[in-house]
C-alpha positions as CSV (number, residue, x, y, z in Angstrom):
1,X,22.0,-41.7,-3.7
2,X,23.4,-37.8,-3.5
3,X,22.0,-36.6,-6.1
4,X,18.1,-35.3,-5.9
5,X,15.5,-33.1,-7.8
6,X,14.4,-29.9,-6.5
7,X,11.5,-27.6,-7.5
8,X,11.8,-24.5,-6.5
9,X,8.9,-22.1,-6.7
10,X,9.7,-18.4,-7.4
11,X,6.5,-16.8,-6.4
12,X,4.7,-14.8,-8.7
13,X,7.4,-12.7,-10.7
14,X,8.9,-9.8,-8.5
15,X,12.7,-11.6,-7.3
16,X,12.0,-9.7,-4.0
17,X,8.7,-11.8,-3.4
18,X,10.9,-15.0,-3.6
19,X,11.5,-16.6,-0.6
20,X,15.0,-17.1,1.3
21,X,15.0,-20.7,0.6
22,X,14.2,-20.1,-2.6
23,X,16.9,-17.3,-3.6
24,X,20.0,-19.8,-1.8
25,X,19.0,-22.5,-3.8
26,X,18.9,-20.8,-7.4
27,X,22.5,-18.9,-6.7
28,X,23.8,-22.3,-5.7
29,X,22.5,-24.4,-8.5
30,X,25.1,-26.6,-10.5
31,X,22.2,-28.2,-13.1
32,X,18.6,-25.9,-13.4
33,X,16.7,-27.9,-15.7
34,X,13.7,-25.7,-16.9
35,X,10.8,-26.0,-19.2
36,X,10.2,-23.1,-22.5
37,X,8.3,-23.2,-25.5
38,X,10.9,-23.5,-28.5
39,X,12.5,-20.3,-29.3
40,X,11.4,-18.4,-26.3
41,X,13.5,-17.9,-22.9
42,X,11.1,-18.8,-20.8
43,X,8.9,-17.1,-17.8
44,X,11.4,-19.2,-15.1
45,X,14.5,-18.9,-16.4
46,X,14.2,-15.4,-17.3
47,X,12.9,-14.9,-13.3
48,X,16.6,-16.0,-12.4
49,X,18.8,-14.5,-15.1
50,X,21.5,-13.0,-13.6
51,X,21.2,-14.9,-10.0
52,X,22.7,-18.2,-11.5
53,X,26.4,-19.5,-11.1
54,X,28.2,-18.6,-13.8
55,X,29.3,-22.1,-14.6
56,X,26.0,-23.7,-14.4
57,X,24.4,-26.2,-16.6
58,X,21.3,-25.3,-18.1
59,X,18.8,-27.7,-19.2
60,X,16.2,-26.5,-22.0
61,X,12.8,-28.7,-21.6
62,X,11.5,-27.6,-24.4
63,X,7.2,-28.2,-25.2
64,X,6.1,-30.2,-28.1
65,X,3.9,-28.0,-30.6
66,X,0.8,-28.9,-29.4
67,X,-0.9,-25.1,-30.5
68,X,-2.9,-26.7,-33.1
69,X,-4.6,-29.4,-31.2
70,X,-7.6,-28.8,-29.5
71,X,-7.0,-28.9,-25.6
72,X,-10.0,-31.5,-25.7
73,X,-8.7,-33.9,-28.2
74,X,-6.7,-37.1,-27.2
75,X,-4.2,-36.4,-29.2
76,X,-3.3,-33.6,-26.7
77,X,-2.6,-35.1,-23.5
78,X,-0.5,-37.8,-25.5
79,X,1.7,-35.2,-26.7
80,X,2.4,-33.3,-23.7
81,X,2.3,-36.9,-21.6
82,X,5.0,-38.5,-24.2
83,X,6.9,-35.3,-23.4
84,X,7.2,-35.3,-19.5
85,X,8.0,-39.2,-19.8
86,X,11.1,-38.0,-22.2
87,X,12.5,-35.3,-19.9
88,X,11.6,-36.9,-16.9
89,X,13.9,-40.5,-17.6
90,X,16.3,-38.0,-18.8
91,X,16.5,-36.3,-15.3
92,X,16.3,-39.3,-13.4
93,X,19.3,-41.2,-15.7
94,X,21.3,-37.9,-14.3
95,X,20.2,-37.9,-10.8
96,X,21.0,-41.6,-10.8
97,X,24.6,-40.5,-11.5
98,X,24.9,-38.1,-8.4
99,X,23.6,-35.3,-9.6
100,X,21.8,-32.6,-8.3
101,X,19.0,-30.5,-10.6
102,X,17.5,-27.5,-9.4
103,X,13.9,-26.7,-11.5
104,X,13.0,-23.3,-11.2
105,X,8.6,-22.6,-11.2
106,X,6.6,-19.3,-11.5
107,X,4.7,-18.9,-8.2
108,X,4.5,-22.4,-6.2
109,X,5.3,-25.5,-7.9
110,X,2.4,-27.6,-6.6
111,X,0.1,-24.9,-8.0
112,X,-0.9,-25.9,-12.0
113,X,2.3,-25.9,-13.0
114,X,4.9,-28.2,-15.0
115,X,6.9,-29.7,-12.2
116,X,4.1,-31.4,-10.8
117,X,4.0,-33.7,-13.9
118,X,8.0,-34.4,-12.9
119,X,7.6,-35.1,-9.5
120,X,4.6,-37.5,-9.9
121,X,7.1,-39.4,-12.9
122,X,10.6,-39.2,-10.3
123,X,9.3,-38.9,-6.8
124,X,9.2,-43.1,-6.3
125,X,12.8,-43.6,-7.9
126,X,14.8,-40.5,-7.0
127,X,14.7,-38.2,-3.9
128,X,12.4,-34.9,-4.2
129,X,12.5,-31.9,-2.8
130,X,9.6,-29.4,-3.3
131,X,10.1,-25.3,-2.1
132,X,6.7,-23.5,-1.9
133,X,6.3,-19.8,-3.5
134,X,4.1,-17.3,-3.6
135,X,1.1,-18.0,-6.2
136,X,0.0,-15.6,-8.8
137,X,-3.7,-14.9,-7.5
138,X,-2.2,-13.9,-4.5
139,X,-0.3,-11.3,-6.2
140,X,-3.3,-10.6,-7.9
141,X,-5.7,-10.0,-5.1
142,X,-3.0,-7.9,-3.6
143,X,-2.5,-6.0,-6.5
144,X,-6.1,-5.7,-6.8
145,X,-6.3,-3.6,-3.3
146,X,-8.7,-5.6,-1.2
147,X,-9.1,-8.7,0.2
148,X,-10.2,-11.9,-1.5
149,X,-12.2,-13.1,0.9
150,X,-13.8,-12.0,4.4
151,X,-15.6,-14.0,7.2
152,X,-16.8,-17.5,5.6
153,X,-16.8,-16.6,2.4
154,X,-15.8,-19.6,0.2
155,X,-13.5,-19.5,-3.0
156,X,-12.9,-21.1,-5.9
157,X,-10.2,-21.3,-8.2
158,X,-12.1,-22.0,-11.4
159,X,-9.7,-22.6,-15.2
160,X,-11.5,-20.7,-18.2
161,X,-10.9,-23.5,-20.2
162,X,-14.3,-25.0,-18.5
163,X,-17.3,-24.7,-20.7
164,X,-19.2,-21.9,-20.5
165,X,-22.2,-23.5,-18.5
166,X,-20.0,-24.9,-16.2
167,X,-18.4,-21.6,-15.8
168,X,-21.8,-19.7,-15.0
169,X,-22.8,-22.6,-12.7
170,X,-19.9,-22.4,-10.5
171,X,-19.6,-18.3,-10.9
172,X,-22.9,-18.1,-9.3
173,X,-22.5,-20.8,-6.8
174,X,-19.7,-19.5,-5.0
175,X,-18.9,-16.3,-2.6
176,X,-15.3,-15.4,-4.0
177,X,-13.7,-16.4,-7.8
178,X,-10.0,-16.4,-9.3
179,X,-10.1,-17.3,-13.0
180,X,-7.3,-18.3,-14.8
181,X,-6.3,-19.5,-17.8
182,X,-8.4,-16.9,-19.2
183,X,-6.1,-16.4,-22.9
184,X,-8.8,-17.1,-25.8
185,X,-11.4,-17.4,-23.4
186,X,-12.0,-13.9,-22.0
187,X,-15.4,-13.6,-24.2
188,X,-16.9,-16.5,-22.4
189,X,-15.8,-15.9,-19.0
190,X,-17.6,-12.5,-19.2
191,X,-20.7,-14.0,-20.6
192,X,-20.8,-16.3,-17.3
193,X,-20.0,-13.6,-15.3
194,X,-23.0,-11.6,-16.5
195,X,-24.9,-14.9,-16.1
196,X,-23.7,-15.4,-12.7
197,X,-24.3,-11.7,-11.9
198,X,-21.5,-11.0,-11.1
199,X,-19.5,-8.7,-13.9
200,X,-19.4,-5.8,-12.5
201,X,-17.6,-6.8,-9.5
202,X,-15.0,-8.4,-11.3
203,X,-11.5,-7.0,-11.5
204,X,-8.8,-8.0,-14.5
205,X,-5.3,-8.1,-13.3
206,X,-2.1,-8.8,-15.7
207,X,1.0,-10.1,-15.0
208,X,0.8,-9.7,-11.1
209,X,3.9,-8.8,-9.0
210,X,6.0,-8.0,-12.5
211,X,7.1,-4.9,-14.4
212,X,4.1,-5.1,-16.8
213,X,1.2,-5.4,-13.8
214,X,-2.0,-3.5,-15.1
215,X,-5.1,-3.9,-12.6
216,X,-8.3,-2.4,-13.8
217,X,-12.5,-3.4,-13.6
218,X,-13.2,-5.9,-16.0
219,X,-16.1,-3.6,-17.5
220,X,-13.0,-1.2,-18.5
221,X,-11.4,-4.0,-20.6
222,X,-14.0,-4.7,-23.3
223,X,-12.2,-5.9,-26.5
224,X,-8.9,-6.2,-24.6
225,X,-6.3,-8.8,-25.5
226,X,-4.8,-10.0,-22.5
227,X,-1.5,-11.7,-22.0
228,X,-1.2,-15.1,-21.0
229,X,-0.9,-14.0,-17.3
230,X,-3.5,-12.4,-16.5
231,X,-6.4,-13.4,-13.8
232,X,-10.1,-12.4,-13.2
233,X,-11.3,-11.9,-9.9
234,X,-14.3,-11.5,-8.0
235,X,-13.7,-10.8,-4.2
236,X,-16.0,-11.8,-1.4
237,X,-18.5,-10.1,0.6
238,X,-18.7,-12.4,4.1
239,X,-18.8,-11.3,7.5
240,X,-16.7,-9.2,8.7
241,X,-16.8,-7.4,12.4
């Protein structure tokens, strides 16, 4: 078989953060195959515009509506599960046929992203290739101005989706914090940072590594609406010479 899937992880926004790997295999791409809500361009493809071939095929995997189901409810998952089965027998039908499909991915691909619902669907029937990138929090503590962690301080990666309990628990329990997925949830993630007593250490920084980036205290940011990538930290205190 010649024909094979590659994800190619972009790092966190800024095209000169993208690795060498990375950058060959977007300007060489004959098929990019990447995912968008419906009527948007999409974070990915609008990281490469103006790197791709100019006869390229572009594929559109488009979400289902799901804005109006509750993240917990069933219903959900099927959706987005139904979805990734669809585009995913689609891309293998074409990579059965010799071709080659090159899926662009903000920061790393194996890093709560999309791709990894494709690989886990193609990686038994059709070669996979997988290119790391630079991740988002690690723009973000770098933005941020100091390390994330020092000595044997542990962190945790912790989704603000989690109920708020959970949130405190885990807030309090560990030495250094990225929160993600904060969107709707900023409210409760500073309620379980005050729990956790840790607020005002934390730091809110948007859209890391791009043209937007805004870092500032979280204290500073009462009432703020913050854009879908944005990430709350907390850095560590360990042991340091």
């Amino acid at each position: 078989m010649t024909g094979r899937l590659i994800g190619v992880g972009l790092g966190p926004g800024d095209p000169e953060l993208m690795s060498v790997r990375a950058d060959r295999l977007v300007r060489r791409a004959a098929t990019v195959a990447y995912f968008r809500k419906a009527g948007r361009a999409g974070r990915a493809r609008t990281l490469i515009d103006g790197l791709l071939r100019d006869d390229v095929e572009e594929i559109a995997m488009e979400y289902p509506i799901t804005t109006e189901i509750a993240v917990e409810d069933p219903a959900y998952n099927a959706a987005l599960s139904a979805f990734y089965e669809e585009v995913a027998a689609d891309l293998r039908a074409r990579i059965e046929d010799g071709e080659e499909i090159m899926v662009p991915c903000e920061g790393d691909p194996f890093f709560y992203g999309s791709f990894m619902h494709l690989y886990t669907r193609l990686k038994d029937h059709v070669p996979v290739d997988v290119v790391p990138g630079i991740t988002g929090m690690s723009a973000a503590w770098t933005a941020s101005g100091a390390p994330i962690t020092w000595g044997d301080d542990v962190l945790s990666v912790v989704m603000a989706t989690l109920p708020e309990d959970a949130l405190a628990r885990t807030f309090a329990e560990t030495d250094a914090l990225v929160v993600m997925k904060i969107g709707r949830n900023m409210d409760k993630v500073r309620r379980a940072l005050r729990q956790a007593g840790k607020f005002d250490r934390a730091w809110l920084v948007e859209c890391a590594a791009m043209a937007e980036q805004c870092v500032m205290p979280l204290a500073e940011a009462e009432g703020r609406r913050v854009p879908y990538f944005s990430i709350v930290l907390v850095h560590g205190q360990g042991r340091r010479p």
